[in-house]
N, C-alpha and C positions, 0 to 999 in steps of 0.2 A: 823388474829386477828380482835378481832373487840370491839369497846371502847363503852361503857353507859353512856351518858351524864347525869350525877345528877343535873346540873343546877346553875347557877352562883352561887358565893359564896358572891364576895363584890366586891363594885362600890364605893369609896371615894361620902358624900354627903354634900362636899365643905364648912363644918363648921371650918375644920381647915386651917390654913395660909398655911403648907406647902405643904397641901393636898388637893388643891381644884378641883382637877379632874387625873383623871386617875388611875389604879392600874396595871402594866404594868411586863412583864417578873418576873413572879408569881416564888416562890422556896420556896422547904417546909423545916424544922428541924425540925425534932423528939426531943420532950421536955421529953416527961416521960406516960407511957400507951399511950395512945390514944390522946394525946396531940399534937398539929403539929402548931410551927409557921411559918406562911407565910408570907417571905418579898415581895416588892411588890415596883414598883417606881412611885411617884407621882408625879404630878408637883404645883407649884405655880402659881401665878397670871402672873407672868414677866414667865414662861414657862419653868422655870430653874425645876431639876429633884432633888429629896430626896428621900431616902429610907428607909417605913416605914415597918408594919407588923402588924397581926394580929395572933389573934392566934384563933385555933379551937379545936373541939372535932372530931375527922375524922369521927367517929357514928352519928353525927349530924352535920354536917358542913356548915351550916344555920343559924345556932346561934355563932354568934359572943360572943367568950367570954372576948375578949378584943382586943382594939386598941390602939397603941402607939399614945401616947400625942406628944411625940420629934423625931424628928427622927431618926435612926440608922446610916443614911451620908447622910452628905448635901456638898452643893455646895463648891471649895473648896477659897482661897484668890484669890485675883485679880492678875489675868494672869498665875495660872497655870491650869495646864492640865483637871483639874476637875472642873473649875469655873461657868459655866455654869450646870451643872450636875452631881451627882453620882449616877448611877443605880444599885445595885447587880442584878449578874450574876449568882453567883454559888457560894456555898460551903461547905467548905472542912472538916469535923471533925474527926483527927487520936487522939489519946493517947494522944499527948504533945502540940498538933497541933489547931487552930479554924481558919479557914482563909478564908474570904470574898473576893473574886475577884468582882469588879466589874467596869461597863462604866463608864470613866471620858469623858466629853465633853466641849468641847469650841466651842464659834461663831466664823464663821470664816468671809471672806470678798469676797474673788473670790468665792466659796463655802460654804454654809451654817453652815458645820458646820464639826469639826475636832473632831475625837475619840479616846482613847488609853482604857488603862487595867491596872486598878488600883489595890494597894492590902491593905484591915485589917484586922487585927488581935485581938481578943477579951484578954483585957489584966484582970487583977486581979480582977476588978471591973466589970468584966461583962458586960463590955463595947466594941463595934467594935472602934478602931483609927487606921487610916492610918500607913499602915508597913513605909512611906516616903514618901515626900512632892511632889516628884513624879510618873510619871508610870514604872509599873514593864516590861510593852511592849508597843511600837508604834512603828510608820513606821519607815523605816531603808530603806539601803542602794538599799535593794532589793524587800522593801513592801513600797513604795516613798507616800500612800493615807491615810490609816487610819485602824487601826485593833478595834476589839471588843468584841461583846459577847462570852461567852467563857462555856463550860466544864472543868472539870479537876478532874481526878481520880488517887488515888495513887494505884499503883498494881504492887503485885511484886516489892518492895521499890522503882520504878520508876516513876515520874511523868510525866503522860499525859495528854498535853491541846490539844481540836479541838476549832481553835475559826475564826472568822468572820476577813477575809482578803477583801478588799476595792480592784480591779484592774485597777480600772478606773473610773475617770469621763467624763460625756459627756452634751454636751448643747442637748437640745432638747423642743421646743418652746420659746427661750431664757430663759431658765432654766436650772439649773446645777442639772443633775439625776447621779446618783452613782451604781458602777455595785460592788456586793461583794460575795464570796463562801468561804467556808472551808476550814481551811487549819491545818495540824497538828504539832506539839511542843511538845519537851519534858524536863525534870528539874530533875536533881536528891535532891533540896530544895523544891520545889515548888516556888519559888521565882525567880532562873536566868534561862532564858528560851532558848533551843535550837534550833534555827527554819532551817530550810534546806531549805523551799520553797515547802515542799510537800503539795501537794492539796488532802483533802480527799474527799467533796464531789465537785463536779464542777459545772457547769451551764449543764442541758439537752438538752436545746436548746436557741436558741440567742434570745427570747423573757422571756427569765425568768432575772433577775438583781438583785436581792435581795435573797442570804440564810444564812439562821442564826439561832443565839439560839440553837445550839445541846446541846440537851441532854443523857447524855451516857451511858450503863450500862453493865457489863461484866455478861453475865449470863453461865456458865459453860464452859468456853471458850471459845463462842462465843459473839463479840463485837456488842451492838444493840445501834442505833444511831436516837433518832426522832429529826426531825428540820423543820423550815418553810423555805419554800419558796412560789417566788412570781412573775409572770407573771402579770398578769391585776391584782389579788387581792393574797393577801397570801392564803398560804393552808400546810397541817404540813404533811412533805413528813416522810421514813422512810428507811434505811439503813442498813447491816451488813456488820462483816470484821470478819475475822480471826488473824489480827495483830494490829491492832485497826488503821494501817495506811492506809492501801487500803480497799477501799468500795464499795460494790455495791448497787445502788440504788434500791430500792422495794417500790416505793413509793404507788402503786394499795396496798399494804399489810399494810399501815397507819391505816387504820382501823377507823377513823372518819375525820367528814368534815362538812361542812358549815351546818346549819340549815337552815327549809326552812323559818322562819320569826324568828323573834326577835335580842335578843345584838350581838351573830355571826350569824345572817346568809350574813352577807356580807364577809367576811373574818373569818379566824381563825389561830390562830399562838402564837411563841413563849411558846412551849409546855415545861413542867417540869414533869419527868416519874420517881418515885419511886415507892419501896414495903413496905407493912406493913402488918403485921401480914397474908402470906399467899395470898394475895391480891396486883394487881399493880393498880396505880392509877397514873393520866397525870393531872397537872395544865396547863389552857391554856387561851390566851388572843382571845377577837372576835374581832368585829367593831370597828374601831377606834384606832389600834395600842394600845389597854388598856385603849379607855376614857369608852366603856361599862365597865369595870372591868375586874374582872376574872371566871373563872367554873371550876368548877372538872369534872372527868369523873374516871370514875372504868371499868378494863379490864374486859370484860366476856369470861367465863370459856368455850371452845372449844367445 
């Protein structure tokens, strides 16, 4: 495969409070034709994360046809899970169902910073609030660091998340760096989560420390999985399975990568891969973890 880069879409230009830089792990919803809004996580002045959106025309998607003023989730009361941060991650739209997963984060003290996997749900008003005041998953018994960005697909009335497992932290320059990979869960709500400890994607080799962000999709039964990982700089590896739980890695078959100048070409990551009308199409972040913004790209035809 191989992906057409069309070119950033939006880059926050810091007029508003909650939004003064960053547009970060990009996810699209299908509004109505050609309509596709983009949430996107932004940060404030004090660094804390909110989740805003935009919305486009996919035909044109250069032209901003509107920006959220509020935002979709913010930060949540002092001292819990989400108070430093809410990111979306991914979501969900069944028949009865709207549901937003996404990163709650807090400052931590020994380590920078602690993550879980929050949940809302869009209630009568068209509004996302929190399913509850806390996370739907964090560390446990057997995951003692921090979980996170996440997938989740209902198929086959079963729910599957692939999300971002933390294994360890380590000093390194007297600095505390964090090693994390994939790992899978399943729900027959979407909300109480069954986890076993299975790994679906893992580290390739001991200089990679960071993978995240899958994005999933069931194409005629077979399970396609794009995500970044990260050695010196991220780059958006790519994956199949046959059970959605074991995978093998194909990362040569990604199909795009770093630019040779401009907002990615140092990095690229944190991909979001949907279809629309006949057409797939990847959101994805470059430089800066999402402070250049975001881009699209459209799969070309074999």
């Amino acid at each position: 495969m191989k992906w057409k880069k069309l070119g950033k879409i939006f880059c926050p230009d810091g007029k508003i409070s909650w939004m003064r830089s960053h547009a970060s792990v990009p996810i699209a919803e299908h509004i109505e034709g050609d309509f596709f809004r983009i949430y996107f996580s932004a940060r404030d002045l004090m660094n804390r994360s909110y989740t805003g959106y935009v919305l486009i025309d996919i035909n044109n998607p250069f032209f901003i046809e509107d920006v959220s003023t509020n935002p979709v989730l913010f930060p949540g009361e002092l001292g819990e899970f989400d108070d430093s941060g809410a990111m979306a991650t991914w979501l969900v739209k069944t028949d009865n169902k709207n549901f937003l997963y996404y990163i709650g984060w807090n400052l931590g003290v020994t380590v920078p910073f602690r993550n879980s996997i929050g949940l809302a749900y869009k209630n009568d008003a068209g509004r996302y609030i929190r399913y509850c005041p806390g996370p739907i998953m964090d560390r446990s018994m057997q995951e003692p660091h921090f979980c996170a960005s996440c997938s989740v697909i209902l198929h086959e009335d079963l729910w599957h998340m692939w999300y971002l497992s933390c294994t360890d932290w380590y000093i390194q320059e007297s600095i505390p760096q964090h090693r994390y990979h994939i790992k899978y869960a399943y729900s027959f709500d979407g909300i109480h989560w069954v986890r076993k400890g299975h790994v679906s994607i893992d580290y390739s080799n001991d200089e990679e420390s960071a993978i995240s962000r899958p994005s999933v999709l069931n194409e005629n039964g077979l399970w396609k999985m794009w995500f970044s990982y990260r050695g010196r700089s991220y780059r958006i590896g790519y994956a199949e399975s046959h059970d959605g739980k074991n995978w093998t890695r194909k990362d040569h078959l990604a199909g795009i990568d770093v630019s040779k100048d401009g907002w990615d070409s140092e990095m690229i990551e944190y991909p979001f891969v949907f279809d629309h009308k006949g057409e797939r199409f990847m959101l994805y972040n470059g430089n800066g973890y999402g402070k250049t913004g975001f881009g699209l790209a459209v799969l070309e035809n074999d």
